[in-house]
N, C-alpha and C positions, 0 to 999 in steps of 0.2 A: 397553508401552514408555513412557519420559519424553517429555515436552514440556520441548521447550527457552526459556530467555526470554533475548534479546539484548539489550542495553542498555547503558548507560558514563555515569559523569557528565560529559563530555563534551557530549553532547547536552543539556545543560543552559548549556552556555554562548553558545550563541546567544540571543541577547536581542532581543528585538524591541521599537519605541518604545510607551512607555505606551499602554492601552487596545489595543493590538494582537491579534484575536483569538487569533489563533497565537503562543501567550503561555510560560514557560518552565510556570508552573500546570499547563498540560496534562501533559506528561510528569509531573511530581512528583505529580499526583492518578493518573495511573493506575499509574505504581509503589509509593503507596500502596492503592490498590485492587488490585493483586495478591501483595502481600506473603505475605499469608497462605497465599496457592496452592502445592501441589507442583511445582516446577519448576525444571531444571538451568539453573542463574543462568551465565551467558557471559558475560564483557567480550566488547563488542566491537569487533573491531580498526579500525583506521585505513585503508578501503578503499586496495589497490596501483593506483597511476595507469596499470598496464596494463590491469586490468580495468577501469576508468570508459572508458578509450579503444576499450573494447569499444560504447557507449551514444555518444560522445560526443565531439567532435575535440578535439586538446589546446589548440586556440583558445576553445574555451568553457574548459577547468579556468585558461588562464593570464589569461583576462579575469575571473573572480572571483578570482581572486587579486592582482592589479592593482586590485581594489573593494575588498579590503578593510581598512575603515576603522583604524588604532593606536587610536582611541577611537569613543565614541559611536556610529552608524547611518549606515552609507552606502545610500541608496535606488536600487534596481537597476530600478523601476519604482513606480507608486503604493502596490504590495500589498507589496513582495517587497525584505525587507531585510537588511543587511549588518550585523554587528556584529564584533567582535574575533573574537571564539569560533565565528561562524558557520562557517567552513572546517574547520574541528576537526572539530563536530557533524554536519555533512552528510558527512564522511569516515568517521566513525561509522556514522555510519545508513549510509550505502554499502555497510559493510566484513560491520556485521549481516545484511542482505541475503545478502551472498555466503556470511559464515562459516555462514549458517542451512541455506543451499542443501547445503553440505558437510556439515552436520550430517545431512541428514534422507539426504541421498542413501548417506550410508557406512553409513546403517544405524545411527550413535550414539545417534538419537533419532527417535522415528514423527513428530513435528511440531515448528513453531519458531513464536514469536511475536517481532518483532521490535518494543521499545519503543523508540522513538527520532522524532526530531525536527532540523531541518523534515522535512515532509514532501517526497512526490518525482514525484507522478503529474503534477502540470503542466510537469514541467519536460521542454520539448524539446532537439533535441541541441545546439543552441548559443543558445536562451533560456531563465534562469531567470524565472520569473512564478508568480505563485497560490500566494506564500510558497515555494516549493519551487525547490530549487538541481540535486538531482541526480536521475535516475532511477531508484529505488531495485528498484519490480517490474521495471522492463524491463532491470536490466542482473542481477538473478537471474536472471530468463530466459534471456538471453542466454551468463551464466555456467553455468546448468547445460544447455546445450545448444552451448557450443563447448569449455569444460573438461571437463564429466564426459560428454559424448557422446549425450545423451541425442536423443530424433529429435522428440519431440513434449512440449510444455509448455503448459498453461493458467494464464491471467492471469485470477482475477477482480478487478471493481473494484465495488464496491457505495458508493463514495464520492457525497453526494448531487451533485458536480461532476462534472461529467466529466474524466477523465483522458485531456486532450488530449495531453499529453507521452506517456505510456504508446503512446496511438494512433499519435502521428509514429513514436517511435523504433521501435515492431513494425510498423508500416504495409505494409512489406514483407517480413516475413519471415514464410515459411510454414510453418516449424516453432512458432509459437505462433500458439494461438486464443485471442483477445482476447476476452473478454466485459463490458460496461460497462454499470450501469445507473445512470442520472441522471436529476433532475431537469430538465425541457425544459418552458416556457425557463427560464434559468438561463446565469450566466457560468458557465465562458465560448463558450457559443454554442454549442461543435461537439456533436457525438454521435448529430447523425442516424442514420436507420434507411439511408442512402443512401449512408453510411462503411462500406465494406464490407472495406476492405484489399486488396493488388495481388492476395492471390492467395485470397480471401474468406473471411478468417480473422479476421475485426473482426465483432462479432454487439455494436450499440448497441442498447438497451432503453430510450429516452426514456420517462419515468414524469410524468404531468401533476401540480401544484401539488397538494397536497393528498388526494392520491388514496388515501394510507395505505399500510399492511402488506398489505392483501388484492389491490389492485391489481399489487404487488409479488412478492409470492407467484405470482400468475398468471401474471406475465412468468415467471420463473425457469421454474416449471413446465413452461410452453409453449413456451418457445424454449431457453433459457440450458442446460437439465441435458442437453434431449435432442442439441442442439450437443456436450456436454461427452462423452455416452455414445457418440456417433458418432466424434468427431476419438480416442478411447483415448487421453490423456497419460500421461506418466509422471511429472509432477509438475505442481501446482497450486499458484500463486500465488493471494493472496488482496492486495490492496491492498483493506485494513479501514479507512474513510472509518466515522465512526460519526455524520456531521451531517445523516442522513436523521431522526436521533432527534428527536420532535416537539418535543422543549425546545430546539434547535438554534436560537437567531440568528441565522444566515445564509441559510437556509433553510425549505421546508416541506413536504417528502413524510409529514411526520407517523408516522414507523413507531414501533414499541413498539422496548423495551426486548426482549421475545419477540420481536418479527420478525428482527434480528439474531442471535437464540439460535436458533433456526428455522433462518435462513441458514445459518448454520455448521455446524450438524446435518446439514442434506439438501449442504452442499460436504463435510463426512467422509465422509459415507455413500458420497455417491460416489467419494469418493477412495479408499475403504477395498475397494472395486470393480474401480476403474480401474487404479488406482499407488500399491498398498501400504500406501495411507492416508498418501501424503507430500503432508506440505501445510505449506505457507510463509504465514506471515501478514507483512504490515507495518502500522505505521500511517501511517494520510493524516489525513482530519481527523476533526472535532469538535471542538468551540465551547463548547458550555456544558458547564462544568468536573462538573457530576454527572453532568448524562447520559452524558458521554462515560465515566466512569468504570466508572457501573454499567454501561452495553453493553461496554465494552472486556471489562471484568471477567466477563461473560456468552460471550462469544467466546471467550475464553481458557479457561474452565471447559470449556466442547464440546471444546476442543482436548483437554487432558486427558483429561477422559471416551472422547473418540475413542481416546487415547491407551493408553488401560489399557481398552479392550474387549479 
């Protein structure tokens, strides 16, 4: 079956101030880095403010919208910025999310990669922070488990931050199992192993400075797949963070370019096991504009390959 790609130039119009790592660069190098790939190309739409008020109280959608700026950058915090076109792109990437979930659940397509920016795992249900405005995995989640019915959903986040938003907004809901593996210590702080969710469905994988791919590898192995083979989902999120990559600025878990090809692999496999092989990707970060490319470009390619086994 096809792999779907979500995207819009849209998400290009968020602009961040000079030197800003979450840069417009990013999206433009990995939609050049997957041009070349088979994949059913989706505009995607303008997320409906009934499903973000799924994620999100219309108090948060009407105070970004009150921020933002007719010109230049309004700052929503030291990271986390406002420009003309932000609301557009983050409606975007909202909308990717949902329209991806519809894709893979009706059967149109075995998987989805959703290209788009800002990203969405920091953002809680009434603060945006850590670049990120909307919830992009958690309200997939939540849409393909109160629109298509579904009973149980996995969220992975392999982002080298922890997706503290992700965590708030599913914290209590025990139709998804959260799985997060980050960086510790690292902003922004949470992701302890002692986060466990109201109804213990948050599985945190704190990964120490440097540790690499193989440290990595281990956790998944050890905790994260057999969690995954136990809870049975019927669909899997992926919030694809690609700044564990050792060329990453921001960070330093050091992992390959193959430890991500890896990753993706043993989350098909499973998937292809558990739930049809339906798997949702998004992206979160990544910093330095090659690395994130070739890994995105590496991700994408599993997707595929999972796609047409």
């Amino acid at each position: 079956m096809t792999t779907a790609l979500l995207t819009h130039p849209d998400c290009l119009k968020h602009v961040t101030p000079p030197g800003h790592p979450e840069q417009v660069a990013r999206l433009e190098r990995v939609l050049v880095a997957l041009e070349p790939m088979d994949l059913l190309r989706t505009a995607a739409p303008l997320a409906a403010e009934d499903d973000l008020l799924r994620i999100h109280p219309q108090s948060h959608l009407d105070s970004l919208r009150a921020a933002l700026p007719a010109a230049g950058y309004a700052g929503l915090d030291g990271d986390t910025f406002l420009s003309p076109g932000s609301l557009e792109a983050a409606y975007r990437g909202a909308g990717a999310a949902v329209k991806a979930v519809d894709m893979v659940i009706s059967g149109a397509v075995q998987n989805a990669f959703c290209a788009i920016r800002p990203p969405g795992h920091h953002a809680e249900s009434e603060t945006p922070m850590g670049f990120c405005l909307l919830g992009n995995a958690a309200l997939a989640a939540k849409h393909a488990l109160d629109h298509h019915g579904l009973d149980r959903v996995a969220v992975v986040d392999f982002d080298v931050h922890h997706g503290n938003g992700t965590q708030e907004l599913l914290y209590d809901e025990g139709r998804v199992l959260l799985i997060a593996s980050q960086q510790m210590p690292l902003w922004p702080g949470s992701g302890g192993i002692d986060e466990t969710g109201v109804f213990d469905t948050v599985v945190n994988m704190p990964l120490a400075p440097g540790s690499g791919g193989v440290a990595m590898r281990r956790a998944y192995e050890a905790q994260a797949f057999p969690r995954l083979e136990a809870f049975q989902p019927e669909l899997i999120i992926i919030s694809a963070g690609f700044d564990a990559h050792q060329a990453d600025p921001l960070a330093g878990l050091n992992w390959s370019t193959d430890d991500f090809r890896w990753l993706t692999m043993r989350l098909c496999a499973l998937a292809g096991g558990l739930c049809k092989g339906r798997v949702v990707s998004t992206l979160e970060g990544g910093y330095d504009l090659d690395a994130l490319a070739e890994a995105c470009a590496a991700h994408v390619q599993v997707l595929i390959d999972s796609g047409a086994a």
